[in-house]
N, C-alpha and C positions, 0 to 999 in steps of 0.2 A: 869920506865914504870908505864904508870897512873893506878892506879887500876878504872878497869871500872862497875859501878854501876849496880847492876843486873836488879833493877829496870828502867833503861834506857835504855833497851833494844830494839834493832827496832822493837821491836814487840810490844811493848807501843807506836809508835811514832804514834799520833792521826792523820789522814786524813780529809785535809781541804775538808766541803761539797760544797765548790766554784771550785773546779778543772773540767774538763770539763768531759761530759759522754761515754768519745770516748771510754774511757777503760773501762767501763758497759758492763758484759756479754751478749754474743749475746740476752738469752734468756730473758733480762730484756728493751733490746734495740726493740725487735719486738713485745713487750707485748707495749711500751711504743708508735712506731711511727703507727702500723696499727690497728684500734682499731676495731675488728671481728664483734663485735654484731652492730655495726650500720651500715656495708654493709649486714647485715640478712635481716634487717629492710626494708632498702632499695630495695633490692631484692624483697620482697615479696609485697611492696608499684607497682610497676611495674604491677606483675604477677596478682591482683587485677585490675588493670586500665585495663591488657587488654584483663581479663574475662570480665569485664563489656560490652567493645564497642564489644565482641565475642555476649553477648547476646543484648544488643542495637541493632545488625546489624539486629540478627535473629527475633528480636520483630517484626522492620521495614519491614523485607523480607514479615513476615507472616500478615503482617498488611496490605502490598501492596496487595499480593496476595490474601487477602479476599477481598478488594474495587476493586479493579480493575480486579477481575474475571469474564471473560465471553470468549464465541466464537462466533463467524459471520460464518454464509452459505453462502455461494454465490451460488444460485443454476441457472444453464442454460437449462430453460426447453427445450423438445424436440419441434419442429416447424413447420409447411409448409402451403406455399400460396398455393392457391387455386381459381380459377375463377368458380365462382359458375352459376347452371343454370339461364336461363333469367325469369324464372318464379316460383312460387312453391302453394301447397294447405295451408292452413293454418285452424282446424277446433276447434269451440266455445268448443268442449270436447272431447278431442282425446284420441285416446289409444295409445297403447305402440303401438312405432314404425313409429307414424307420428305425424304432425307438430301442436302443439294448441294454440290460442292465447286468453289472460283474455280480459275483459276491464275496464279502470280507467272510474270513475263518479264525477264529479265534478256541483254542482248549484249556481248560483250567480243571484242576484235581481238587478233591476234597478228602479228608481222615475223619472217622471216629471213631469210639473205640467205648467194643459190650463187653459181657461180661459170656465166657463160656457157661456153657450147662452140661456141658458130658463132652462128647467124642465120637466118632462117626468113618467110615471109611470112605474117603474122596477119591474120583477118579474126574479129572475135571480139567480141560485143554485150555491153554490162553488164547486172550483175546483181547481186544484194542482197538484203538481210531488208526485209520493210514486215510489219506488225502492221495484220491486218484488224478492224474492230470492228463489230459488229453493235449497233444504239440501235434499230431497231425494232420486233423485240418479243421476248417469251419463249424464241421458238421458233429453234431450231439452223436457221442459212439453210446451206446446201450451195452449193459451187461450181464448177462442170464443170472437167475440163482444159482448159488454155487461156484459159481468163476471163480477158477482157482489164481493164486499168488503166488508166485516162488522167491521165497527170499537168497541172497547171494550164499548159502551152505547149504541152499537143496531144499531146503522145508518148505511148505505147503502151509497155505492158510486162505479159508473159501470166506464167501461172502453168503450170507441165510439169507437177504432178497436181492432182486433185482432192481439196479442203479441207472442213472441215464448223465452219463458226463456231458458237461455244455462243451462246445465245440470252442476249440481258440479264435482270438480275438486278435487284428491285423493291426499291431503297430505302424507310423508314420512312416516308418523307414523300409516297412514291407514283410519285412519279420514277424513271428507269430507268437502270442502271448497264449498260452496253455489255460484252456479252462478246465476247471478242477472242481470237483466234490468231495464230501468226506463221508465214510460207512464206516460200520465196524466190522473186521475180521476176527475168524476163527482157526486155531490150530485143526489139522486134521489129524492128531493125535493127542491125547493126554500128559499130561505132566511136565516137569520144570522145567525140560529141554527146550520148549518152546516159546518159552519164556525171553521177551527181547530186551537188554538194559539198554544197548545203544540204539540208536536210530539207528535206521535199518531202511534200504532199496527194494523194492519189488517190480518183479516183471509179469508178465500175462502168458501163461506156457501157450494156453491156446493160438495167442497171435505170433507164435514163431513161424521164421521162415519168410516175414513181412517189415514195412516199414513201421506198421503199429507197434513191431514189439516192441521196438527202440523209441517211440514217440508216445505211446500211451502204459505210463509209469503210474508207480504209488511209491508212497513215502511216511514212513512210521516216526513220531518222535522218538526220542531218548527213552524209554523206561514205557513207552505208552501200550506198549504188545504184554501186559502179566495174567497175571494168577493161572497157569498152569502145574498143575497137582497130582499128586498121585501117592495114596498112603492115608497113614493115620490122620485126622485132624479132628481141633475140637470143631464140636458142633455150638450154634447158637439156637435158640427157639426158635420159630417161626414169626411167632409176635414180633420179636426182638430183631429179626432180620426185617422184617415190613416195615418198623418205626424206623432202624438205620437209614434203610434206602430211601424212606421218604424224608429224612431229614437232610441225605448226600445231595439229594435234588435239588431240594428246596436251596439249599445254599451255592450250589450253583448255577442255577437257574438266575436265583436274585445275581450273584456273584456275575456273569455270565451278558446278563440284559445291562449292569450298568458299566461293562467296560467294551462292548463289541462296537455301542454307540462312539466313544472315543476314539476309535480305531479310523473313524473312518476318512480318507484322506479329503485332501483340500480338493475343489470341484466337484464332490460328489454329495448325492442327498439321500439319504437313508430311506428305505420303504420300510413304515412303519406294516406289521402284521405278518413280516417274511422272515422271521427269526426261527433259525429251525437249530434243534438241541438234537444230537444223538449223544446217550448215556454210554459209556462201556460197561462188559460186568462190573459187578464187585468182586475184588478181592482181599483175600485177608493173610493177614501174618500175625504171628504171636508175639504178645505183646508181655509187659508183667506180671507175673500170677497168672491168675484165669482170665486177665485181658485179652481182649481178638479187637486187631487195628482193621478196620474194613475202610479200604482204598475205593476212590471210583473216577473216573476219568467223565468229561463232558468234552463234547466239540459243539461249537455252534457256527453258524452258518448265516449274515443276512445278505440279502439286497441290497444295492445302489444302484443308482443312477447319477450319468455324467452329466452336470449342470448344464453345460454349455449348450450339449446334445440335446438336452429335454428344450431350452431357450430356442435350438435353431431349428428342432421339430414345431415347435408351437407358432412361431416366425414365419414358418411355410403353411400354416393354419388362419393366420389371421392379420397377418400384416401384407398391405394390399403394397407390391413391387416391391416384394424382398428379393434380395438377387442371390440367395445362401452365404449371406456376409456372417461373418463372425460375430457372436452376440452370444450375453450371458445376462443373468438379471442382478438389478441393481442393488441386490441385499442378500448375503447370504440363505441361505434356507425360504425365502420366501412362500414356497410350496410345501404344503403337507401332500405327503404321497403314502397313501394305503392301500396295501392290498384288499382287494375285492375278495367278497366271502366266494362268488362264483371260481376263482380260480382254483384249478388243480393241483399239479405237482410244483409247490411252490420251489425256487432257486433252482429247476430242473428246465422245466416247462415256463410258456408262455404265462406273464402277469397280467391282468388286467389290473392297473391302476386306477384308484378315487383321488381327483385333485382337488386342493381345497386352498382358496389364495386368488388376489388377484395383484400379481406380479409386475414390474415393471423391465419391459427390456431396454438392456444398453449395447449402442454396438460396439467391439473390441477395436482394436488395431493396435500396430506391435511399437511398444514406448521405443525398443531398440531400433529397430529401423528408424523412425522419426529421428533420435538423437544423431544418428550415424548421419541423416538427409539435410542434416543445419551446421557440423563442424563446418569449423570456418566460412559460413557462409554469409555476404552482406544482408543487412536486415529487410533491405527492400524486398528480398526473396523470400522472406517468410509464406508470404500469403498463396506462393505460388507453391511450395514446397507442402504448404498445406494442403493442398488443392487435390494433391496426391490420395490425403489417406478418404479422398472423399467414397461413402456417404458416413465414414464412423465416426469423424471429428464434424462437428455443425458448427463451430466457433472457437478462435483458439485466441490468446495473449498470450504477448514475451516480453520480458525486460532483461535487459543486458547492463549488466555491471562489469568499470565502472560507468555513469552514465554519459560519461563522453565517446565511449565507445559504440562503433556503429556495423560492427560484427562477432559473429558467435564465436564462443571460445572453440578452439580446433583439439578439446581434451574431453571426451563423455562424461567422463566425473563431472564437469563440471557445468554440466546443463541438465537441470532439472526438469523431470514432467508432474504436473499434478494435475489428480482428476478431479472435477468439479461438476459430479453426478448428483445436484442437491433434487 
């Protein structure tokens, strides 16, 4: 029996590091194949990405939401046709409770130019349009023949008939808007002195020592006071002066009719038949050769009436519990309005209007107020805030963008009204 070496004992026997790691304790095998901290890493790489697009979204939400904020009204005012009387009054200063009409002034000049025939001694005072205006009260002031003007150097210049200024008209604010006519003046002397280039003030000598003289003025254009003479000049024919002035007319008459129309402001409607023309003289100056330039001045004059006005007269005629609410009609001009042949002194005196139309009314109320009664306010309160402009609004929608929002934007710009008067 071998003696066996204590030293060779299998507990000495050295272990190849090439043998496989199957026999590796468990706990050196799961330390080796799953390695912990780099699914942490991972994990948390993730949770970063998708706090980010968490606030990316919300940026974008709040970003939309501030550019694209706003709301639309759709408002459906309250409405009804109406056939109106065949006739009505219309006066130059009315009071509360009937119908008053302004009038638009408009001047335009015309040139042309005859041929002299000889020479003649002229003795011959200027003359021209001035625009009287009445600021001191309600009431139509009357002006005799003759009423003298004093321009600011003293001179004198009368009127050949008798005028009737409409009386001012009382602003919202209580203040007085001046009613005004326009006549032609005369120099009370002859020749070039009196002759006006610039616009030019006039007072009333009669009414010194009162509030009229300072309240009831007149007022000349630029160049509009001429042909004051005195001396040699050519003469033209007779014939040749009748043809001139009825061609000066004619061209501003036509001239005259197609642009006074234009004039006239938004809410008002023209009275057709109340166009009134005053000519000034003619006058002349030499021209090339034996040319003579013959100048002539027009002023014209029509009527209007304020839409709203005629709408909430007719309102109180034929709409049964009108309470004097605001209303005007649903289309511009819908009314033909002429003057009756029966009336007098037309743009002076009382109009009897011809109505012709059957109009529809709408009732107003103010978009600004509404807008200002919805800033910032929650949506459930629309219908109550509506409730307000009653009886001018009968029906109203809103939408508020963006549609997750569930109150009005607190900025007017950005709340719309639209009328849906079909």
């Amino acid at each position: 029996m071998r003696d066996m070496n204590p030293r060779t004992s299998i507990r000495d026997i050295p272990v190849s590091n090439s043998g496989h790691r199957r026999n590796a304790p468990p706990q050196e095998r799961f330390e080796e194949d799953i390695p912990l901290p780099r699914r942490r890493k991972k994990s948390r790489r993730f949770l970063w990405i998708f706090l980010g697009i968490v606030v990316i979204c919300a940026a974008a939400g709040l970003l939309l939401a501030t550019l694209f904020e706003g709301a639309t009204i759709t408002i459906t005012p309250k409405m009804q046709s109406i056939t109106p009387p065949a006739n009505i009054v219309a006066l130059p200063n009315a009071q509360g409770g009937s119908l008053g009409y302004q009038t638009i002034a408009l001047s335009q000049s015309a040139t042309t130019t005859v041929n002299a025939t000889g020479t003649s001694h002229v003795s011959k005072p200027a003359s021209g349009v001035i625009t009287i205006s009445n600021a001191f009260s309600t009431a139509p002031q009357g002006l005799i023949t003759n009423t003298r003007f004093a321009a600011s150097d003293g001179k004198i210049y009368r009127i050949h008939s008798a005028v009737t200024i409409p009386g001012a008209t009382k602003n919202t604010d209580g203040t007085l808007k001046a009613g005004t006519i326009t006549t032609t003046v005369y120099a009370d002397a002859p020749g070039p002195d009196y002759n006006r280039p610039n616009a030019s003030a006039f007072t009333i000598p009669g009414f010194k020592g009162g509030d009229k003289y300072t309240k009831i003025t007149a007022q000349a254009e630029a160049g509009a006071i001429q042909g004051g003479f005195v001396g040699e000049q050519a003469s033209i024919s007779e014939a040749d002066m009748k043809s001139a002035q009825a061609s000066l007319q004619k061209t501003l008459d036509a001239s005259l009719r197609g642009a006074v129309g234009t004039q006239i402001p938004d809410g008002f409607m023209p009275v057709q038949g109340s166009l009134v023309v005053d000519y000034s003289d003619i006058s002349q100056s030499k021209g090339e050769g034996t040319a003579i330039n013959l100048s002539q001045t027009a002023h014209a004059s029509m009527a209007m009436v304020s839409s709203p006005s005629l709408a909430s007269i007719l309102a109180k005629l034929l709409v049964a519990g009108y309470g004097g609410e605001a209303v005007d009609f649903a289309s511009p001009n819908p009314l033909i309005l002429q003057v009756s042949t029966s009336t007098g002194n037309v743009n002076t005196g009382p109009l009897n209007l011809l109505l012709q139309g059957n109009p529809t009314l709408v009732w107003q109320f103010d978009k600004q107020a509404l807008t200002t009664a919805l800033l910032g306010k929650d949506k459930k309160t629309f219908e109550e805030v509506i409730s307000t402009f009653a009886p001018a609004i009968e029906k109203a929608q809103a939408s508020i963008r963006p549609f997750w929002k569930n109150t009005f934007p607190s900025e007017e710009s950005k709340i719309g009204v639209v009328i849906d008067a079909q």
